[in-house]
C-alpha positions as a printed NumPy array, in Angstrom:
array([[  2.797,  -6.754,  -0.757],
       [  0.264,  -4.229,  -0.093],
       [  0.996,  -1.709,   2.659],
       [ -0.934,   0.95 ,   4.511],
       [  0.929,   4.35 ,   5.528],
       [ -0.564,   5.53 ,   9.068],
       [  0.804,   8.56 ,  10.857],
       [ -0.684,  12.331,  12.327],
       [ -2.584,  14.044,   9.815],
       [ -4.472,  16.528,  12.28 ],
       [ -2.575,  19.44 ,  13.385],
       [  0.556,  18.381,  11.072],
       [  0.65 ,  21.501,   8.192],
       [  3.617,  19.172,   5.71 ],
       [  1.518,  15.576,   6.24 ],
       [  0.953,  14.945,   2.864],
       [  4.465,  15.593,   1.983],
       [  5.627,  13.019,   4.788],
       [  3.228,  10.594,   3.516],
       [  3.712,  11.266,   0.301],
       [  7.596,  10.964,   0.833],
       [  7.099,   7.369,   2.869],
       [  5.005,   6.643,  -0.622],
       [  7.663,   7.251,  -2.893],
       [ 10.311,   4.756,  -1.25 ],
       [  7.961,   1.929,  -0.174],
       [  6.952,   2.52 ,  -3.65 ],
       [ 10.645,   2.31 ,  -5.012],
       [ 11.246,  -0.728,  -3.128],
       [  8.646,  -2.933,  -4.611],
       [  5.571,  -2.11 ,  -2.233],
       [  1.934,  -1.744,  -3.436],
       [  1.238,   1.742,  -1.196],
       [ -2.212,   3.065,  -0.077],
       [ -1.71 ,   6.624,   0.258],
       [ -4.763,   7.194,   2.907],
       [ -3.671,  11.315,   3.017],
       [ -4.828,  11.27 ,  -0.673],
       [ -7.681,   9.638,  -0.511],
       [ -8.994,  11.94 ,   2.893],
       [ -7.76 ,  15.316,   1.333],
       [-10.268,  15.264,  -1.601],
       [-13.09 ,  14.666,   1.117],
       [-15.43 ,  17.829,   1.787],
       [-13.653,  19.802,   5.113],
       [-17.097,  18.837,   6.836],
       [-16.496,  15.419,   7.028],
       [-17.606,  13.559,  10.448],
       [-14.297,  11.612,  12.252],
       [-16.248,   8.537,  12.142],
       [-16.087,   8.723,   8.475],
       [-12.393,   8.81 ,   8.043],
       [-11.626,   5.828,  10.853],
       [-14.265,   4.206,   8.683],
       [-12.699,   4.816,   5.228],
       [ -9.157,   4.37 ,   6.763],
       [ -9.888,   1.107,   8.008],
       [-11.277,  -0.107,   5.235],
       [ -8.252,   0.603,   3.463],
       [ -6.161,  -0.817,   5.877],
       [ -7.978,  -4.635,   5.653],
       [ -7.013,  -5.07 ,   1.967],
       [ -2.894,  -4.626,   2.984],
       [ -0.705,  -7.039,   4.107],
       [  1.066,  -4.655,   6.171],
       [  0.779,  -0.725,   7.945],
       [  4.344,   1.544,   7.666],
       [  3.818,   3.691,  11.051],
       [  5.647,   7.558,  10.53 ],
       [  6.785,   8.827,  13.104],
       [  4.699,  10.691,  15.735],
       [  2.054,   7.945,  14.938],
       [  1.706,   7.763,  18.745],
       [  0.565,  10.89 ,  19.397],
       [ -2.444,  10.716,  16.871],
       [ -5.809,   8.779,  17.723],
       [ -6.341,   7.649,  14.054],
       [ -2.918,   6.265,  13.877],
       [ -3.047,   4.522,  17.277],
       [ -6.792,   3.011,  15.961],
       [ -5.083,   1.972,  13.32 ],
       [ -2.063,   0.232,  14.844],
       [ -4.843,  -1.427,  17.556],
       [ -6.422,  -2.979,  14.482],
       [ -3.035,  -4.25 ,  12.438],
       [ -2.152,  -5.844,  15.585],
       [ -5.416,  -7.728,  16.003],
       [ -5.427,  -8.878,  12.607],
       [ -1.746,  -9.943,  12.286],
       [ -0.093,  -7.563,  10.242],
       [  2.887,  -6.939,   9.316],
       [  3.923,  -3.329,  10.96 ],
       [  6.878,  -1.415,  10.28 ],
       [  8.004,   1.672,  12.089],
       [ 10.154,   5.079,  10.339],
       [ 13.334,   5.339,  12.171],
       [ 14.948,   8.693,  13.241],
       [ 16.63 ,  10.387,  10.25 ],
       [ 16.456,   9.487,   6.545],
       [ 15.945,   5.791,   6.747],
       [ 12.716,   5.493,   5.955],
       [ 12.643,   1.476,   5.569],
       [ 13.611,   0.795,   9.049],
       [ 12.965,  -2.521,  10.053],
       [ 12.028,  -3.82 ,   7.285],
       [ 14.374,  -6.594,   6.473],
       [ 14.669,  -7.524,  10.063],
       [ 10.825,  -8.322,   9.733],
       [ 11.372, -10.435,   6.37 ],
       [  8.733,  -9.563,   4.811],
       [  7.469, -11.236,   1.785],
       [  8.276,  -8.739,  -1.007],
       [ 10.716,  -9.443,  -4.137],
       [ 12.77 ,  -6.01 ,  -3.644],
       [ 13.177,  -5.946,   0.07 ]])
């Protein structure tokens, strides 16, 4: 199963440590992750809004699923992004407070071999 990572980017000095921590145990536990704070940190600093929504959504249409960190509400990206995994029926799984990063996840069953 392929799943997006969404969360606050702007503002947030550590967000590609959270999202590259939610990467490592999705990753772990048998999940095919797109990483979009990768992917948006190598673009030039000059880069229109428009452009990252674009890319971002992109990415998000070829998973099966969107992990939402934390905070995700108070970001406009994150909410776009949650607006468009609900339209299109997919899976979406939320961080919990604390260390459990998988939260929800089995109570969602969904369709990976690990989880």
């Amino acid at each position: 199963m392929k799943i997006y990572i969404s969360g606050k980017i702007t503002g947030v000095d550590d967000y590609l440590e959270k999202f590259g921590r939610a990467e490592t145990v999705l990753k772990e536990n048998g999940f095919i992750v797109v990483n979009p704070a990768k992917v948006m940190a190598e673009l030039p600093n000059d880069t229109p809004r428009g452009c990252y929504m674009d890319l971002s959504i992109d990415m998000l249409k070829y998973c099966d699923a969107i992990y939402m960190l934390r905070g995700w509400e108070y970001s406009e990206g994150a909410n776009e992004e949650r607006d468009y995994a609900v339209k299109h029926n997919k899976y979406i799984v939320y961080e919990a407070e604390g260390d459990d990063v998988l939260w929800g996840i089995g109570k969602l069953n969904l369709p990976s071999s690990n989880v």
